[in-house]
C-alpha positions as CSV (number, residue, x, y, z in Angstrom):
1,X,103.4,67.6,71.9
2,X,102.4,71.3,72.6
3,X,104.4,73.6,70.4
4,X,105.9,76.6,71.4
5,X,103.6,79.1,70.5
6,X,100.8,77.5,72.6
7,X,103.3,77.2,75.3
8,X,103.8,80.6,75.7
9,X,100.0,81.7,75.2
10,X,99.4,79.7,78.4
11,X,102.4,80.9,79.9
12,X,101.0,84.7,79.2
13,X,97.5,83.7,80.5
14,X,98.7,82.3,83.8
15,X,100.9,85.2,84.4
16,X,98.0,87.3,83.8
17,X,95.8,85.8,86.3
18,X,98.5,85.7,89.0
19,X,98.8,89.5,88.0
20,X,95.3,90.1,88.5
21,X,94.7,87.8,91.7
22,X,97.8,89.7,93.2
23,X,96.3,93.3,92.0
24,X,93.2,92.0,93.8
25,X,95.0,91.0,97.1
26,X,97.1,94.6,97.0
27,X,93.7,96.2,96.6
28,X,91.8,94.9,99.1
29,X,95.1,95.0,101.6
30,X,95.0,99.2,100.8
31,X,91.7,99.1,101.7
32,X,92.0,98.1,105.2
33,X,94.9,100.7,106.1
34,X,93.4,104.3,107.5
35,X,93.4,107.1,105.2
36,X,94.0,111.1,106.8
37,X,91.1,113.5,106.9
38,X,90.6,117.1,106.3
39,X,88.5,118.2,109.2
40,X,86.0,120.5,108.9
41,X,87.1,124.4,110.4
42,X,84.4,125.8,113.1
43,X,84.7,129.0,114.3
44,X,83.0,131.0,116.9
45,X,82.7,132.2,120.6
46,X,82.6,129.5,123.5
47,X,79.5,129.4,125.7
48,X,81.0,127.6,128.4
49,X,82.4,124.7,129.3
50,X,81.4,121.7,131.2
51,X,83.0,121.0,134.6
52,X,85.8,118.8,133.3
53,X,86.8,120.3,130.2
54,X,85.7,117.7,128.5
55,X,82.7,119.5,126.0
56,X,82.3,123.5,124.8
57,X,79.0,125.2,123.0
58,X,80.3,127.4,120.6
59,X,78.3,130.3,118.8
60,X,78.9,132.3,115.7
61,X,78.3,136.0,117.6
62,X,79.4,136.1,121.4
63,X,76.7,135.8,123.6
64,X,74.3,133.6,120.5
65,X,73.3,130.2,121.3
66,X,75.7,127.5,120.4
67,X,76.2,124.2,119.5
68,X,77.8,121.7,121.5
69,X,81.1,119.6,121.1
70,X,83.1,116.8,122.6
71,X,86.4,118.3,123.1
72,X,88.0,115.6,125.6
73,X,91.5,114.2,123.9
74,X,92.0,116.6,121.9
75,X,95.2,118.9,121.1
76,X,94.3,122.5,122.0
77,X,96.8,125.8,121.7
78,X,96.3,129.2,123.6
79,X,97.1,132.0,121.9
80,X,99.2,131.2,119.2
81,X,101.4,129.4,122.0
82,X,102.6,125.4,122.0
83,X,100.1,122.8,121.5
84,X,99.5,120.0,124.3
85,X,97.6,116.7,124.2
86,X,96.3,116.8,127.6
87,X,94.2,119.1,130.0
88,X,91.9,121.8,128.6
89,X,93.5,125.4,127.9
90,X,93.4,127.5,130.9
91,X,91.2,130.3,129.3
92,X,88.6,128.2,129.0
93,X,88.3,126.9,132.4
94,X,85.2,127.6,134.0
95,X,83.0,130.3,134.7
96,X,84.8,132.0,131.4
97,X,82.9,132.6,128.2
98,X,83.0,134.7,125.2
99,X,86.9,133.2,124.2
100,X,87.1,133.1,120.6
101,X,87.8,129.6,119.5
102,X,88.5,127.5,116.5
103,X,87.5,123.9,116.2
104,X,89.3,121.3,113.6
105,X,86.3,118.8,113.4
106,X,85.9,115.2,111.6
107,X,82.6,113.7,110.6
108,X,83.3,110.1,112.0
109,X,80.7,106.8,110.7
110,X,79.5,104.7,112.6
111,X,80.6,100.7,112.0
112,X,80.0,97.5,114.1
113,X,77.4,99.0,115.9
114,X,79.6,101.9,117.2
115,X,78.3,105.4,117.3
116,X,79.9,108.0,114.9
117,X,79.4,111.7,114.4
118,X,81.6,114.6,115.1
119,X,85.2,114.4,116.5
120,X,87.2,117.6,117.8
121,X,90.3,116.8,116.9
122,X,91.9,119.9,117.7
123,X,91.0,123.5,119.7
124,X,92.6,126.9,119.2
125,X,91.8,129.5,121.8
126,X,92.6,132.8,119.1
127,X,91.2,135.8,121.4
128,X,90.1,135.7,125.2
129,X,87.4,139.0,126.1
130,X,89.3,141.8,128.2
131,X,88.2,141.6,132.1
């Protein structure tokens, strides 16, 4: 017969691995659920668009040589005004250039075989040049 202090010993190490095997599970279940990002802030002057509205180059000084971005699906705002999810802001719409702009942009990594790199999440036109 198993006395009761060996009783409980074993009742204390079971619960402890149930413990830790659920710990485990919680862990790995956190793991899979997507986490927000801080993007990255670019600022600078827009070089042009493409035809759609779908990618900008933006420089540091107006006029500089830029670096290109994906900006299809994201939010923009114009001017301090309401943001949208669709369409591209009208100041941007070609031939325009020179628009001061700021980009919200997150470094995405590839997995599966997918390509990653940068994401615009969101656009702010902040000045458009005087005509």
């Amino acid at each position: 017969m198993v006395n009761r202090f060996q009783s409980k010993w074993v009742m204390l190490l079971v619960g402890g691995v149930v413990a830790s095997l659920a710990t485990l599970g919680l862990i790995s279940l956190l793991s899979t659920i997507p986490r927000s990002v801080t993007p990255y802030v670019v600022e600078g002057y827009s070089t042009g668009t493409n035809y759609d509205g779908t990618a900008i180059g933006v420089s540091k000084e107006p006029g500089g040589p830029g670096e290109g971005y994906v900006i299809a699906g994201a939010w923009w705002r114009e001017l301090d005004g309401p943001w949208h999810n669709f369409g591209v802001p009208p100041s941007l719409a070609q031939p325009n250039t020179g628009q001061k702009v700021r980009l919200g942009v997150i470094s995405v990594k590839p997995t599966e075989g997918e390509p990653g790199g940068p994401v615009v999440a969101w656009i702010e036109v902040l000045e458009v040049p005087r005509e």
